[in-house]
C-alpha positions as MATLAB code, in Angstrom:
seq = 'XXXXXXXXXXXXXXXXXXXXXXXXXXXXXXXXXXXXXXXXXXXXXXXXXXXXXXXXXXXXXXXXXXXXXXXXXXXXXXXXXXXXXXXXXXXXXXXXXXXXXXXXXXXXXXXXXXXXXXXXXXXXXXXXXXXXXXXXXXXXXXXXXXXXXXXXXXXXXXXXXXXXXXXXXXXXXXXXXXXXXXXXXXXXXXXXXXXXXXXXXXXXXXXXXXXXXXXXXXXXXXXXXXXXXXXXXXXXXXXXXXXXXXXXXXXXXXXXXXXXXXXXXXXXXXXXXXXXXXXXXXXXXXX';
ca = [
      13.495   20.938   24.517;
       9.601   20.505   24.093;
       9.007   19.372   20.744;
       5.640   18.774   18.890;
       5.389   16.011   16.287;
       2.733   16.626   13.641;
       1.922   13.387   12.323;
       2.513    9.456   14.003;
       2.588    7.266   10.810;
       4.548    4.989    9.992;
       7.676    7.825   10.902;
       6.373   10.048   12.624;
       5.321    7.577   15.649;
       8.848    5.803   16.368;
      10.577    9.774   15.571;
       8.671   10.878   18.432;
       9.486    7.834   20.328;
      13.385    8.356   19.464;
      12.984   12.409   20.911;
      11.278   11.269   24.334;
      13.712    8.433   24.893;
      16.672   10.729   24.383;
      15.683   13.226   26.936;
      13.066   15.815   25.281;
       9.363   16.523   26.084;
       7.057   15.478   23.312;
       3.348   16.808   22.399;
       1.826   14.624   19.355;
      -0.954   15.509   16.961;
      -2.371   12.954   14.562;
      -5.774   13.386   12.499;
      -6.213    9.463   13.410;
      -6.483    9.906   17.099;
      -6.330    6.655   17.696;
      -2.614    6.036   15.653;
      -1.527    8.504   18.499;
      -2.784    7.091   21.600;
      -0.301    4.387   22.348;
       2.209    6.479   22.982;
       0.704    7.957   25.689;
       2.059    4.753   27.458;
       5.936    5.852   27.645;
       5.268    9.865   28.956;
       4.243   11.024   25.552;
       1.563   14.112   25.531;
      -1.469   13.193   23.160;
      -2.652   16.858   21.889;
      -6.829   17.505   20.674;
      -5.983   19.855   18.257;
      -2.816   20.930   16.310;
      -2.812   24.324   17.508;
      -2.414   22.617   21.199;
       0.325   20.670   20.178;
       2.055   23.566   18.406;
       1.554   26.588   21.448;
       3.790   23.637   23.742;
       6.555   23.651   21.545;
       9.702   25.619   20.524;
       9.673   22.867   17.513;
       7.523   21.786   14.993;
       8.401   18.576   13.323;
       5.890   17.879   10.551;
       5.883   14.165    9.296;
       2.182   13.788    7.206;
       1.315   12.449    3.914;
       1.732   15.236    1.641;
       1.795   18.869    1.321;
      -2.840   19.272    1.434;
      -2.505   17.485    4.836;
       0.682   20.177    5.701;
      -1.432   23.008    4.306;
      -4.613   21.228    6.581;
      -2.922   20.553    9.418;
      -0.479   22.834   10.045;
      -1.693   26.125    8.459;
      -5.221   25.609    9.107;
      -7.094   28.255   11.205;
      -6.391   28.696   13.908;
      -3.208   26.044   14.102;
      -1.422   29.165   11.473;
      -2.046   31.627   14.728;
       0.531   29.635   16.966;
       3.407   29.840   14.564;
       5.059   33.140   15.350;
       8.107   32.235   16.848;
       8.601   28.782   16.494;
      10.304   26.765   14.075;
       8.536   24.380   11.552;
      11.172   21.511   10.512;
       9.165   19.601    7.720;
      10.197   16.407    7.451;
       7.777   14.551    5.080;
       8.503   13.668    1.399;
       6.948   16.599   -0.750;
       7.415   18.768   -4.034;
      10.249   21.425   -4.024;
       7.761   24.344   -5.042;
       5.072   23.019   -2.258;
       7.881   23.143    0.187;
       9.554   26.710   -0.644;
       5.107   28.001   -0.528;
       5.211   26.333    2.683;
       8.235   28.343    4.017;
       6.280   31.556    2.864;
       3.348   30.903    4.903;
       5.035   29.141    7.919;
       7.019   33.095    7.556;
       4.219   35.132    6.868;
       2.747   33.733   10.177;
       5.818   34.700   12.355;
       7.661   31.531   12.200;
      10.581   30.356   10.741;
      10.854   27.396    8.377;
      13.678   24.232    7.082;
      12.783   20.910    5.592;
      14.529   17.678    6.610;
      13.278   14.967    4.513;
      14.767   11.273    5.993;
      15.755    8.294    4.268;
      15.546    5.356    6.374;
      12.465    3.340    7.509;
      10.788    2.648   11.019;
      14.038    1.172   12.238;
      16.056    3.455   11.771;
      13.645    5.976   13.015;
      13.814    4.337   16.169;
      17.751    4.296   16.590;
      18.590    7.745   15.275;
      20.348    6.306   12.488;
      18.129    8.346    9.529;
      20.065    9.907    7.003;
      18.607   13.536    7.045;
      18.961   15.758    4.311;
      18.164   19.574    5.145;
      16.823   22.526    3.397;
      18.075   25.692    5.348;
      20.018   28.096    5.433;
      23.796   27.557    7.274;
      22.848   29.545   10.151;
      19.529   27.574   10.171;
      21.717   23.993    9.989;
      23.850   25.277   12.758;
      21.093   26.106   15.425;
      19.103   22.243   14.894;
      22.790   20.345   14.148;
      21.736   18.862   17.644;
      18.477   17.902   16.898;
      19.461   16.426   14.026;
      22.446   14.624   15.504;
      19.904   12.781   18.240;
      17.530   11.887   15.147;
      19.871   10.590   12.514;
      23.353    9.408   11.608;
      24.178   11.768    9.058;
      23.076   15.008    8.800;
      23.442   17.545    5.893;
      22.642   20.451    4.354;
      21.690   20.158    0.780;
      21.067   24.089    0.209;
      18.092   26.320    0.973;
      14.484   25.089    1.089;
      13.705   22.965   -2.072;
      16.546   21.659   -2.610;
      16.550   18.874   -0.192;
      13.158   18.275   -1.249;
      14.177   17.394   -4.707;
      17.077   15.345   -3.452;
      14.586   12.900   -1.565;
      12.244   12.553   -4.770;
      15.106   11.778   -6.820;
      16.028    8.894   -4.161;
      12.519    7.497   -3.699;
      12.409    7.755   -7.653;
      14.843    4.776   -7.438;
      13.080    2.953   -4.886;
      10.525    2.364   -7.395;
      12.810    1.552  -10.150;
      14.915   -0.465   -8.209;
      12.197   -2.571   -6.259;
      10.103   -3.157  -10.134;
      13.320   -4.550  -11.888;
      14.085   -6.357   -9.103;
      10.766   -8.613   -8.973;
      11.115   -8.551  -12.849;
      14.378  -10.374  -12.463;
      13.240  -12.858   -9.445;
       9.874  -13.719  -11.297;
      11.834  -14.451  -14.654;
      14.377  -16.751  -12.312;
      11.487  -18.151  -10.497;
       9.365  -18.775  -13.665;
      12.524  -20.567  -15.603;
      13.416  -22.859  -12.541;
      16.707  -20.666  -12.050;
      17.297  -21.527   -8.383;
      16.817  -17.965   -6.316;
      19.902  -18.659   -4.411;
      22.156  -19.296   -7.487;
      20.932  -15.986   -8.556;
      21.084  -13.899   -5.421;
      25.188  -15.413   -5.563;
      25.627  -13.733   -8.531;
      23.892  -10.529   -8.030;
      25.497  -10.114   -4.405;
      29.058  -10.592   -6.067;
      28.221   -7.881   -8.700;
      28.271   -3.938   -9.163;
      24.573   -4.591   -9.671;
      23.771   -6.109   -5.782;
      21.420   -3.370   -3.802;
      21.127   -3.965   -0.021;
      17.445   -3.323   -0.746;
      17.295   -6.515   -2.750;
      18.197   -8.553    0.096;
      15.692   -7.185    2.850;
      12.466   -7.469    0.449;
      13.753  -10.852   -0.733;
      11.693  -12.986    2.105;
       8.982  -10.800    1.652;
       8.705  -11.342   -2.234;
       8.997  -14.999   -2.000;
       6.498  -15.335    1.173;
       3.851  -12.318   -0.602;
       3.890  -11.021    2.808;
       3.512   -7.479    1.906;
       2.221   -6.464    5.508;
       3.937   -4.318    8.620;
       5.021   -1.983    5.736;
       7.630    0.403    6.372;
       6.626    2.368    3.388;
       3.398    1.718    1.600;
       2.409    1.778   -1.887;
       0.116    4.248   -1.627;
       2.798    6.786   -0.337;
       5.178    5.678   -3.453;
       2.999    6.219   -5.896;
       2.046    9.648   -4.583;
       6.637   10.288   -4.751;
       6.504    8.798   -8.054;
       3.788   11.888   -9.667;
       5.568   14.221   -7.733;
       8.729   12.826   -9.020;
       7.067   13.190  -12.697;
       5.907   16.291  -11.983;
       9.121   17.897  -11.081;
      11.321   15.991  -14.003;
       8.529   17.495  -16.418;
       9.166   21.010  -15.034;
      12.947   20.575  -15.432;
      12.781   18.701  -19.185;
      13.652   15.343  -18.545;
      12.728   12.008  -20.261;
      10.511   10.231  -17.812;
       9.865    7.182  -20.166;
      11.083    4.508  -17.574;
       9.571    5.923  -14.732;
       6.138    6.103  -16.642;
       6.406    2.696  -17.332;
       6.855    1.380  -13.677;
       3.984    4.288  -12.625;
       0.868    1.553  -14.249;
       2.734   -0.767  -11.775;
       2.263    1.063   -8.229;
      -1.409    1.667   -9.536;
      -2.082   -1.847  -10.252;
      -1.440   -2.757   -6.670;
      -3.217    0.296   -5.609;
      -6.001   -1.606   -7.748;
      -5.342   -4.889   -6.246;
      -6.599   -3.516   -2.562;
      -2.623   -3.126   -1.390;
      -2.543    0.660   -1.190;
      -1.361    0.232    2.566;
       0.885   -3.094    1.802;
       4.619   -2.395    2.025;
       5.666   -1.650   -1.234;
       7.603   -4.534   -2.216;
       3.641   -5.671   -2.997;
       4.764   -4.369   -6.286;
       6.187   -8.115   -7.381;
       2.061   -9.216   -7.280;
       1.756   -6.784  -10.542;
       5.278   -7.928  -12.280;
       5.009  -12.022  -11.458;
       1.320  -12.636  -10.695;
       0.229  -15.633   -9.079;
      -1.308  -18.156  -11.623;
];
């Protein structure tokens, strides 16, 4: 299948990668050029424009920042004209409203339209082994099962368009949680002279443990917060839409609004692109 890849971030660059080296032609687009060159070096087609990228491809997969750069990028004149009859798969982290306008426009243009936000980072990107969660109809699920097989591990359909979008802001909701208690508890251990082992034994033994815990541990007690697999910036952007949503619906966002000063302080401290585990220089500060 030729497939175009709308965005080579931190996902979007090994997703491609994954496509080519399981048999399918790839056409990339990023608004950083230079983000997208590299992969010119393993067969993959580096496109000018969107519009290029999308008139190769019976797919679209969309992997950018938000829904603006969705809206810029891929229904931008004259990108929108290449739509009709080709399938948008949008598989970036956005609201559930900005995704179901999407779908209208991706429609009104001839195309058709399913979002497929991932959980996973570049790793898994790279062996197939995201966990997908789709926004489509059945019919829909059925015709890209394939795809979706070759990208991911697990594959499934949430409901129509929106809903899987909400599903992925309620998960990243708790990477944020998790990852701020988390340093709260290490820098209390750390500042008491509780030995960190002695209190990783515990946690690992208890319904509490996270695997999460365990792969930012070196990076919290190095403060190496760089080669992010998902940046603070990025976080903090899921964590308003998160607020935004769980306004909409009346829910009590108290905790969350708590750990939001928390991604902006490191936004604050220049570590916007810093993996977000850069979160435990705002909870335990260096003296």
């Amino acid at each position: 299948m030729k497939i175009a890849v709308l965005g080579t971030g931190l996902m979007g660059r090994p997703l491609a990668e994954r496509l080519k080296s399981v048999g399918h032609t790839v056409i990339v687009y990023n608004r950083t050029r230079e983000k997208a060159d590299p992969l010119r070096r393993i067969g993959i087609a580096v496109a000018e424009r969107p519009g290029d990228a999308i008139r190769e491809a019976e797919c679209v997969l969309v992997m950018l920042a938000d829904a603006p750069a969705i809206r810029s990028v891929l229904l931008g004149d004259p990108a929108a004209q290449e739509l009709a009859g080709r399938t948008v798969i949008q598989m970036g982290t956005i609201g559930p409203g900005e995704s179901q306008a999407i779908r209208q426009e991706v429609i009104a243009a001839g195309g058709d339209y399913l979002e497929a936000p991932v959980l996973g980072s570049i790793a898994e990107a790279k062996a197939g082994t995201l966990l997908i969660m789709v926004g489509a109809s059945p019919e829909q699920f059925a015709q890209w099962s394939g795809l979706f097989r070759e990208a991911g591990r697990d594959a499934r359909l949430i409901g129509p368009v929106g809903k899987a979008a909400a599903l992925k802001l309620a998960l990243n909701q708790l990477i944020a949680a998790e990852m701020t208690a988390f340093a709260l508890s290490l820098g209390l251990v750390q500042r008491e002279g509780v030995a960190v082992e002695a209190f990783m034994a515990v946690l690992r033994e208890s319904a509490l443990f996270a695997p999460a815990f365990e792969k930012k541990l070196p990076r919290l007690l190095a403060r190496d917060y760089a080669n992010p697999n998902f940046s603070v910036r990025l976080l903090l952007k899921d964590v308003d839409l998160f607020l935004r949503e769980a306004a909409r619906v009346g829910l009590n966002t108290a905790n969350l609004e708590g750990v939001r000063p928390i991604l902006a302080g490191a936004l604050a401290q220049g570590l916007g692109e810093a993996d977000y585990s850069a979160l435990f220089n705002v909870v335990n500060p260096q003296a």
